[in-house]
Backbone as CSV, one residue per row, in Angstrom:
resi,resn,N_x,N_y,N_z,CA_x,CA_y,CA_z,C_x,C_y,C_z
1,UNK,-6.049,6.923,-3.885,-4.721,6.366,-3.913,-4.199,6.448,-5.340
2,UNK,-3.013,6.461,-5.597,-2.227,6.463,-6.641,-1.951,5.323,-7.774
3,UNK,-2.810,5.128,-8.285,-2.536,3.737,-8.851,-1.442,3.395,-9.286
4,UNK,-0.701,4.882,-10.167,0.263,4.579,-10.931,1.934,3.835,-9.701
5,UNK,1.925,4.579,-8.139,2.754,4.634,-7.378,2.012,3.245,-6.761
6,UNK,1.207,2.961,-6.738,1.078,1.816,-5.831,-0.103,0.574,-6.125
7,UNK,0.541,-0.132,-7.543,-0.268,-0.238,-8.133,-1.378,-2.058,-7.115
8,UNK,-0.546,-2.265,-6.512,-0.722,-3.643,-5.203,-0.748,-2.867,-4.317
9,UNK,-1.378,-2.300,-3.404,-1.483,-1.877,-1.869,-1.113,-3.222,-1.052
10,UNK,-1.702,-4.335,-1.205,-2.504,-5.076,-0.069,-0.905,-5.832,-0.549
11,UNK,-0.696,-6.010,-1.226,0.900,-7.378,-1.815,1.919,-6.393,-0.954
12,UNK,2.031,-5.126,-1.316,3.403,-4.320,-0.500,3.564,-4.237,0.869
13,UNK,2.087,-4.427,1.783,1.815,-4.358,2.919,2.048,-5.939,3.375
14,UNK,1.660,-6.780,2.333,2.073,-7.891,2.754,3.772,-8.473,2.641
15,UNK,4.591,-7.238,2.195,6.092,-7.913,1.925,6.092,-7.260,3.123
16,UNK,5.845,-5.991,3.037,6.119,-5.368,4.127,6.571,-6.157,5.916
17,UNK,5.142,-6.907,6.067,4.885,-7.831,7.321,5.696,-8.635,7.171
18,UNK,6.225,-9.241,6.043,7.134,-10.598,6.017,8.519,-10.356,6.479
19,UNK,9.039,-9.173,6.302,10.258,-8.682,7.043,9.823,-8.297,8.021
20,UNK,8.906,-7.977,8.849,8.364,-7.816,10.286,8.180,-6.598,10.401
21,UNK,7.904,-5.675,9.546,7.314,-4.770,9.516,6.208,-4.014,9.752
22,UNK,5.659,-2.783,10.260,4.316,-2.924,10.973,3.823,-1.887,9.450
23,UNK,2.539,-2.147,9.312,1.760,-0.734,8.748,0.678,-0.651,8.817
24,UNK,-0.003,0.524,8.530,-1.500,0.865,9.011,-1.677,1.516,7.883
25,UNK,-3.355,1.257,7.574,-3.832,2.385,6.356,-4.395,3.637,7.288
26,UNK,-4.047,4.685,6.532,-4.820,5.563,7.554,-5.038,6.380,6.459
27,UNK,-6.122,7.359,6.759,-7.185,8.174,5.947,-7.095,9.564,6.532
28,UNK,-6.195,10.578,6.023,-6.127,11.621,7.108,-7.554,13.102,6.011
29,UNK,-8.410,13.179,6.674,-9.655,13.944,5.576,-9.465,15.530,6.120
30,UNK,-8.564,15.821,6.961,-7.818,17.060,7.459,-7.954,17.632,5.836
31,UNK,-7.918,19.302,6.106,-7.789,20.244,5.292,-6.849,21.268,5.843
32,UNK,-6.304,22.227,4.926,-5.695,23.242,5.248,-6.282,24.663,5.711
33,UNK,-6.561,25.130,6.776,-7.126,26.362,7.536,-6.459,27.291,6.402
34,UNK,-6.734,28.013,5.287,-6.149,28.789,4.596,-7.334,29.579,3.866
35,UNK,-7.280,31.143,4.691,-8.117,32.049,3.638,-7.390,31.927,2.187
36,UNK,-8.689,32.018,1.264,-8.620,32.075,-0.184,-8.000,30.491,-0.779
37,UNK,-8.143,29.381,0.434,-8.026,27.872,-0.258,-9.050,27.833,-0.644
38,UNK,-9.287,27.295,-1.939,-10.846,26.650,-2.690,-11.445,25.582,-1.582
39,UNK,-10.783,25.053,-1.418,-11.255,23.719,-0.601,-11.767,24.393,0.651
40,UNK,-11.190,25.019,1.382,-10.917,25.303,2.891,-12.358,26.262,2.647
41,UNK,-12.989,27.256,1.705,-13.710,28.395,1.479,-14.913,27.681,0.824
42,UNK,-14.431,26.663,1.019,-15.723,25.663,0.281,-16.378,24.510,0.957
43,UNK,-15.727,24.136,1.779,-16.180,23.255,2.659,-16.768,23.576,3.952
């Protein structure tokens, strides 16, 4: 996560709910199917 962009996760999620707002953490560990990605040719 971004510290600099979000430096309270858990406080923003909690203003968030106070206006009745819904949110979820979610973790997406998906990669990009791409010959010649480092990642994708490496994993």
């Amino acid at each position: 996560m971004l510290q600099s962009r979000f430096p309270d996760p858990k406080s923003m999620v909690d203003d968030l709910h106070s206006i009745g707002c819904k949110a979820i953490w979610m973790l997406d560990p998906g990669i990009k199917k791409e010959e010649g990605y480092f990642v994708y040719e490496t994993g």
